[in-house]
C-alpha positions in Angstrom: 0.0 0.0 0.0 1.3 3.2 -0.9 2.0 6.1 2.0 0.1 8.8 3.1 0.8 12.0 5.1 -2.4 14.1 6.4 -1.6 17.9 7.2 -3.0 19.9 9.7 -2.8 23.6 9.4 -3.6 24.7 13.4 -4.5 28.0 14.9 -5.4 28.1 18.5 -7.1 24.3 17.9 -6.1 23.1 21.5 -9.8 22.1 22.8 -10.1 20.4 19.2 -7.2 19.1 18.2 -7.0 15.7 20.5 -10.1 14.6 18.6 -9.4 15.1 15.6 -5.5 13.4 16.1 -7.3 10.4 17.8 -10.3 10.3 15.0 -7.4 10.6 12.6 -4.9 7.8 14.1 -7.6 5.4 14.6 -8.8 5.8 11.0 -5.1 5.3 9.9 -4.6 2.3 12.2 -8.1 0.7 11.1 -6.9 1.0 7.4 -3.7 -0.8 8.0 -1.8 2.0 6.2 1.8 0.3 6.7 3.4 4.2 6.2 1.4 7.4 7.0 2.6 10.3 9.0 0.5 13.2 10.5 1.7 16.8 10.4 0.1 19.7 12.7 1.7 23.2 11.4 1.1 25.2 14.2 0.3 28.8 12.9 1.4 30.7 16.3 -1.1 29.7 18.5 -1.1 31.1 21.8 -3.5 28.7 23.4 -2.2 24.9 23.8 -2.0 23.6 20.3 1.5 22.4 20.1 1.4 20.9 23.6 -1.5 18.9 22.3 0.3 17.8 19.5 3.9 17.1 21.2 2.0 15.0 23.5 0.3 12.8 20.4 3.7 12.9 19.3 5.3 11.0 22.7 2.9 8.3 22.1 2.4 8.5 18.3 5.7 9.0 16.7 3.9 9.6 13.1 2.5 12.7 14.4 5.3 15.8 13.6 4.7 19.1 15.1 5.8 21.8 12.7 6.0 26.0 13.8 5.3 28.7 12.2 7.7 31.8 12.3 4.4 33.6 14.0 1.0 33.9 12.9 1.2 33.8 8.7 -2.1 32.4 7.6 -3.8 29.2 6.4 -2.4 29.2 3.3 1.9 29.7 5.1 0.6 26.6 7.0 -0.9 24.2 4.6 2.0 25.3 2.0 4.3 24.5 5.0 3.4 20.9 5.3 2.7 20.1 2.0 6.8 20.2 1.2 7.9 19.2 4.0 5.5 15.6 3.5 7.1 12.4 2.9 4.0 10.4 1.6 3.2 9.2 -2.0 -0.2 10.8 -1.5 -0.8 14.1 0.9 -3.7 14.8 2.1 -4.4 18.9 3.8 -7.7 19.0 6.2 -9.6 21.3 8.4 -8.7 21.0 12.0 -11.9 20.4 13.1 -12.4 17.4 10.4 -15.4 19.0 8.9 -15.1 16.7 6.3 -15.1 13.5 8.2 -11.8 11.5 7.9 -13.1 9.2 6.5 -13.5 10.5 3.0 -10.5 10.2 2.1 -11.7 6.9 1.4 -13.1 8.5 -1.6 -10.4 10.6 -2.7 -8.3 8.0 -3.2 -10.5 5.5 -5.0 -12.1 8.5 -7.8 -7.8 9.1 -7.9 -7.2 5.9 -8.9 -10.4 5.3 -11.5 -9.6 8.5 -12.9 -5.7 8.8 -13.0 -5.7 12.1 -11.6 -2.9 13.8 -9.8 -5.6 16.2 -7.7 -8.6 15.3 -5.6 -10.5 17.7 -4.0 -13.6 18.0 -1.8 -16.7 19.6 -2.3 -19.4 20.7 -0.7 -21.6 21.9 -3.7 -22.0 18.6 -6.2 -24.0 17.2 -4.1 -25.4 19.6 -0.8 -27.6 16.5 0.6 -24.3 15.3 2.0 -24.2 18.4 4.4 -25.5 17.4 7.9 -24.9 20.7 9.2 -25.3 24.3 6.9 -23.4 27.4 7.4 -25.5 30.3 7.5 -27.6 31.7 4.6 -25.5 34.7 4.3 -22.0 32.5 4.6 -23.5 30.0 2.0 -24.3 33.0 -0.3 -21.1 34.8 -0.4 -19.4 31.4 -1.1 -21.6 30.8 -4.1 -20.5 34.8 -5.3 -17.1 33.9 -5.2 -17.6 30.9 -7.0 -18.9 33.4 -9.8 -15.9 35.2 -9.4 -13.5 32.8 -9.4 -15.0 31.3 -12.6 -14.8 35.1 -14.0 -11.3 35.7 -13.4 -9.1 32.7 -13.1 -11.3 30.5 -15.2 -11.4 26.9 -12.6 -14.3 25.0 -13.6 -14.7 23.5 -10.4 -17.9 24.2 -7.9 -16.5 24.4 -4.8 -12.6 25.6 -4.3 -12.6 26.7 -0.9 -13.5 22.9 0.9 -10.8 22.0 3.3 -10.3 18.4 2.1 -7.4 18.0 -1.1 -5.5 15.2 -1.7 -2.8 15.8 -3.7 -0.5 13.0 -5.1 3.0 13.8 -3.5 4.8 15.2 -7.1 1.7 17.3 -8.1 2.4 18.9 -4.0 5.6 19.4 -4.4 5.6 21.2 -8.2 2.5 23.3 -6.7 3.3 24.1 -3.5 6.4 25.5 -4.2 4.7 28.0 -6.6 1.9 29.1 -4.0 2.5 33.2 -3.1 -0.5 33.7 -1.3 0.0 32.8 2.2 -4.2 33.5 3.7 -7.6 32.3 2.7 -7.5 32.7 -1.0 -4.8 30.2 -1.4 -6.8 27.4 -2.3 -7.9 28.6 -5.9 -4.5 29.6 -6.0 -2.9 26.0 -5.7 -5.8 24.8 -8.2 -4.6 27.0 -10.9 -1.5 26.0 -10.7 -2.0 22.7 -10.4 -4.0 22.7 -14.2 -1.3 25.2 -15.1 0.9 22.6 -14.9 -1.1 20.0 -16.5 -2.0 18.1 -13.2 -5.4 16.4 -13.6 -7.5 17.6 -11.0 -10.9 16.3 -10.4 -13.7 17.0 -7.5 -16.0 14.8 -6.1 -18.7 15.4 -3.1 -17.7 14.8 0.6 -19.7 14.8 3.6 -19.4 18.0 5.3 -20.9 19.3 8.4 -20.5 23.4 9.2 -18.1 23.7 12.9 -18.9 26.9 14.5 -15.7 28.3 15.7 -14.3 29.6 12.2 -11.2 31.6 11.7 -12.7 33.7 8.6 -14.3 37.1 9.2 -17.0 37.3 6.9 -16.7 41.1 5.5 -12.8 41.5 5.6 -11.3 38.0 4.5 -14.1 38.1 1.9 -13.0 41.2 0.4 -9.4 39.7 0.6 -10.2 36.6 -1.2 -11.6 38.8 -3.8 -8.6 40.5 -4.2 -6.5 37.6 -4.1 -8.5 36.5 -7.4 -7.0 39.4 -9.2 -3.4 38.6 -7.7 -4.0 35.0 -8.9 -4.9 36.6 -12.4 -2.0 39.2 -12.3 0.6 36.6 -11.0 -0.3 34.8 -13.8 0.2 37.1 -16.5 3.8 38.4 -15.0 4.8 34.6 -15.7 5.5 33.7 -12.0 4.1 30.9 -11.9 6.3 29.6 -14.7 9.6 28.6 -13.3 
């Protein structure tokens, strides 16, 4: 069986963190993975987050803890793990497992019918999978990105912004060490690079279930996603994405 490595990307996530390691181990262990590793990239927390995960780590030596040089954002964190994974297959998730674990399960059965070098999650192919809804208003301004997204950097897909992407380890490396933006709008980001560089990327619907609790204020990392759009777009045209 071929190796995985799941990355965390953790901010202030010490009441929810030992579930989520345990959900995640116990998965691992039930699915006799021979190799898998788990990374927590702790983005400057100043609750107990990397105690949580140094203590997993005593008893788990596949957990890693990895620090952040401060507080730099989702996208610093999940870019930080991403190359510094050792498994044929990575795997970046929400803290909170919002996506259940489990459906990885998927990922990697659609990655193998489909020969594709990029899995992702989604929410919006099929919303009966959702046992528990963000708000109307949160639900809306998702769907007005997607129409913006589509607009300016032209991904096809319905639903960029699910924490759930499996990523085959060569297709993590070649795009990850592209990625600029270091904050919320770094997951269209990784996806345009990814077809960019003629990665097959495909998305298939996930469970999901809304955790209250979110990092992302509505009205000013909304506007900066928007803008990160454009800096996708612009980025693009200046050819940095290219080497």
């Amino acid at each position: 069986m071929t190796s995985i490595s799941i990355v965390l990307p953790a901010y202030n996530e010490e009441a929810r963190l030992p579930v989520t390691l345990a959900a995640i181990l116990s998965y691992l262990e039930a699915r006799n993975w021979k190799e898998f590793e788990i990374l927590v990239v702790n983005d400057g927390s100043v609750d107990g987050t990397a105690a949580v995960a140094e203590r997993f780590r005593s008893r788990h030596p596949q957990v890693t803890l990895l620090e952040n040089p401060g507080n730099r954002g989702k996208g610093y964190s999940v870019r930080h793990g991403m190359l510094k994974a050792r498994g044929d297959w990575v795997l970046f998730s929400d803290s909170d497992l919002s996506a259940p674990i489990e459906e990885l399960d998927k990922l990697m059965e659609a990655a193998a019918a489909n020969n594709a070098s990029v899995v992702i999650g989604s929410r919006a192919l099929d919303r009966s999978l959702i046992k528990v809804h963000q708000s109307w208003f949160r639900e809306t301004a998702g769907r007005i990105f997607n129409l913006l997204m589509r607009l300016i950097i032209g991904l096809p897909f319905a639903d960029t912004q699910c924490g759930f992407k499996l990523f085959e380890r060569r297709a993590a490396q070649e795009v990850f060490r592209r990625q600029r933006i270091e904050r919320w709008g770094f997951d269209a980001e990784v996806l345009f690079i990814a077809r960019k560089l003629g990665f097959k990327t495909i998305e298939i619907p996930v469970r999901w279930s809304h955790s209250e609790g979110t990092k992302i204020s509505m009205f000013r990392d909304s506007l900066n996603m928007f803008v990160d759009l454009l800096r996708v777009r612009w980025n693009h045209l200046r050819g940095l994405y290219d080497f």
